[in-house]
Structures are given as structure tokens and as C-alpha cells.
N, C-alpha and C positions, 0 to 999 in steps of 0.2 A: 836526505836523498830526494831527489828533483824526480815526481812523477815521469813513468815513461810516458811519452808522448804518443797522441792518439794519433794515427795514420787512416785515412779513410778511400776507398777503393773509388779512381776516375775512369774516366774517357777524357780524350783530346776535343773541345767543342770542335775540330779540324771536323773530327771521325764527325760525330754528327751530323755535321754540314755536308759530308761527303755521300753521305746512306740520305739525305733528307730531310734536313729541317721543317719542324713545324709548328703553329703554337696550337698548345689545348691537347685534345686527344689524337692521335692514330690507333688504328683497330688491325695495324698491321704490326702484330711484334714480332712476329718473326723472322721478318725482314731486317730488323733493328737486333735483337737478341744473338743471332747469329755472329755477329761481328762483335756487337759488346762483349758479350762472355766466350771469346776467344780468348783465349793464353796469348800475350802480346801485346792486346789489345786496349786492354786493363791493368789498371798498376796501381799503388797505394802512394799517398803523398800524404804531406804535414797538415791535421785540418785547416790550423787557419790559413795557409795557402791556401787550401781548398775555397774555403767560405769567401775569400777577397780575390781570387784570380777566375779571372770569366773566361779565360782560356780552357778554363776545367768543366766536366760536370761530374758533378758526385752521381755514383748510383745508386738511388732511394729506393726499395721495397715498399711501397703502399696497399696496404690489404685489406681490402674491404669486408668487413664478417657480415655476413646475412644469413640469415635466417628464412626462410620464404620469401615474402617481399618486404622484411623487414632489415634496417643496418643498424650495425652498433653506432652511434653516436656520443662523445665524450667531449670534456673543455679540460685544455692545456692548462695545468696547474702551475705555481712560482717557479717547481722544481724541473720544467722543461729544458731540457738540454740546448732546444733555438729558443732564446731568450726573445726573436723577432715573432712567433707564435704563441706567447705566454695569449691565455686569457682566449684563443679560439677554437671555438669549436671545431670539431674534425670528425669523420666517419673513416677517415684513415688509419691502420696502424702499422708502423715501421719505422723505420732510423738508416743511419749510416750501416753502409758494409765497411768492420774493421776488421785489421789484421789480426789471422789466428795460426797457431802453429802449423795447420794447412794451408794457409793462403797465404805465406809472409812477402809471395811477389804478385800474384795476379789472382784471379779464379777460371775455372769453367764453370759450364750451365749445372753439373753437379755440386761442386763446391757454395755458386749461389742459393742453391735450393738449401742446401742444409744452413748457409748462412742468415734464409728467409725466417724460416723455421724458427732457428736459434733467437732472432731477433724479436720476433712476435711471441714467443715465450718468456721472454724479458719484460713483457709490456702489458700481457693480460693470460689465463689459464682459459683455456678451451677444454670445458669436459663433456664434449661428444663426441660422434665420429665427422669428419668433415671433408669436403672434397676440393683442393686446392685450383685454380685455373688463372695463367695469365692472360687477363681480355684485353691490354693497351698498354701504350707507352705514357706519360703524359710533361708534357713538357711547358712554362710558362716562364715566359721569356720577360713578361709584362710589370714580374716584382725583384725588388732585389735579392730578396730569399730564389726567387726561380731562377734566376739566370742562372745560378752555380751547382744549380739539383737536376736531373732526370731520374724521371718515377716509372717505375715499372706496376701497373696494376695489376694486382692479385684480388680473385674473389673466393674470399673462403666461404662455402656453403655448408651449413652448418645442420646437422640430423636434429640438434634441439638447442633450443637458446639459451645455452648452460656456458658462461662468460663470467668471471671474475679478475679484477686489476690485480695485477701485482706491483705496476709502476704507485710512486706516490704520484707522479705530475699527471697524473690520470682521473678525472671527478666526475662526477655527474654520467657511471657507464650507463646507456639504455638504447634496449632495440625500440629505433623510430620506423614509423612507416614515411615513404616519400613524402605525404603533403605535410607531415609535422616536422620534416627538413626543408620542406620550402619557404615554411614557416618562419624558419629561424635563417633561413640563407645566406643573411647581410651578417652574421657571427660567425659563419664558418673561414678558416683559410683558406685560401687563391683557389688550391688544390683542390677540395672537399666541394668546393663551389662546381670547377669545372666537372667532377664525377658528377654530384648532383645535377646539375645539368644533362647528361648523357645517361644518368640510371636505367634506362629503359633496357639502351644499349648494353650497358656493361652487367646487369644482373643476366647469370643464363637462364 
């Protein structure tokens, strides 16, 4: 029996371009979220159409865990789902939005939340209490991994730095402070760079 095939939740780069194009950060999600997680607006397609048609953009959840002024920081192990990230550093955690017996045509901004949730629970255990917040879009047009993704940044703030992996492709988990990410800046991906860059901004 032939795996069902994975389905992952777009936008039309049309819509996109039509609210705004940008590259790097916008500090204005709202103005982008609105439209995205509208019923319509969002639809599930064939991943690897997804990952090879630039007409698309997958919706990524990127979540940043902090701590005070500290981030989680990890490196993509063998078993990373983007085979084009094995081996980088990231202060990100998130994936694809796929289809679940709630969402088999589209989402809203509710159904995303619980899909956010679900998905960074797949990826690492959080045992404090924490406060969720979406600070930016982020969008990088500059790599062939970015053309096909838009990120939505999440900063989860975290009451105490109590983080364990569940993922295997997860290594090396540790809360860094900024200059020991700046440190290391030339190993993280596209993404993690461009946060790094703006942490000032995006920590509340």
C-alpha cells in the first residue's frame, strides 16, 4: 500500500504580491494574516509541487523559544525532513502545515493556531508556562528553499527554560544569549540569520 501523500497548506505567490511583497522581515502581520488565514484563501496541495512550483508559497510557523534574552538554538540532524537544511543551525521551530481531519480544504486563524501548537509539540516538549505572540512575516526570496516558504514568526516566551527534543533531527538543543549567536551566524539558515539580525526587534 503506497503511503498517503503528504499535502501541505499554500497561498498563491499572486496573493502575496498583491498585500506586498517583501524580502526579510515585515513587522506588520496583520495586514498579511488577514488574508492568509482566510477560508479561500489557503488550500492544501502535493508537497512536491509545493517545494518545485514558485507559484506557491507553503505556510511555515517559525517559533522562536526564548527565555529572557535568551533563544533556543539547535543543528538539523541526517533525519530533517528539508534535506536542503541538514547540518544548520536554527533558532527556529516549525514545519509545514498539513492536512488534518479539520483542515482537509483550507484553515482559519483558529485552526492555524492549533496547527502551530501541534506542530512544535512534534519537535520539542515545553515544560513551563509560556506566552505565544506573532511578531512578523518573514519571507526570503534570495534561496531556493525561500522562494517556496513564507514564515510566520512566533515568539514563545517562556516562564523558565525547561525545553526537551522529541524530534531525532534535533541536536545540540541550548538556550544561547545574542552574542553566542552571532558567533556562530555563518552556520545558521537563511532564516535564523535574518531573525538574528532583527532580535532586538522581534524579542518583546
Amino acid at each position: 500500500m503506497n503511503p498517503r501523500e503528504e499535502n501541505v497548506l499554500v497561498i498563491r505567490r499572486s496573493l502575496f504580491d498583491e498585500i506586498g511583497a517583501f524580502q526579510g522581515l515585515s513587522f506588520e502581520p496583520e495586514k498579511y494574516l488577514k488574508l492568509i488565514l482566510s477560508r479561500g484563501n489557503n488550500f492544501f496541495i502535493a508537497r512536491p509541487q509545493a517545494e518545485s512550483d514558485p507559484a506557491y508559497k507553503q505556510i511555515i510557523p517559525y517559533a522562536l523559544i526564548a527565555f529572557q534574552s535568551r533563544v533556543l538554538h539547535y543543528v538539523r540532524g541526517k533525519k530533517a525532513g528539508e534535506q536542503r537544511l541538514v547540518a544548520k543551525g536554527s533558532i527556529g521551530i516549525g514545519g509545514h502545515m498539513n492536512e488534518t481531519d479539520e483542515s482537509l480544504f483550507a484553515i482559519d486563524e483558529q485552526a492555524y493556531r492549533a496547527g502551530v501548537e501541534r506542530e512544535v509539540n512534534e519537535e520539542i516538549r515545553i515544560d513551563t508556562p509560556f506566552e505565544d505572540r506573532i511578531v512578523a512575516l518573514l519571507n526570503d526570496d534570495s534561496t531556493e528553499v525561500g522562494r517556496v516558504h513564507l514564515g510566520i514568526v512566533h515568539v514563545f516566551k517562556l516562564q523558565e527554560p525547561k525545553v526537551q527534543k522529541r524530534e531525532a533531527m534535533i541536536t545540540g538543543l541550548s538556550f544561547q544569549a545574542k552574542e553566542e549567536l552571532i558567533d556562530r551566524r555563518e552556520s545558521l539558515e537563511s532564516w535564523s540569520q535574518i531573525c538574528l539580525d532583527a532580535l532586538d526587534r522581534l524579542l518583546p
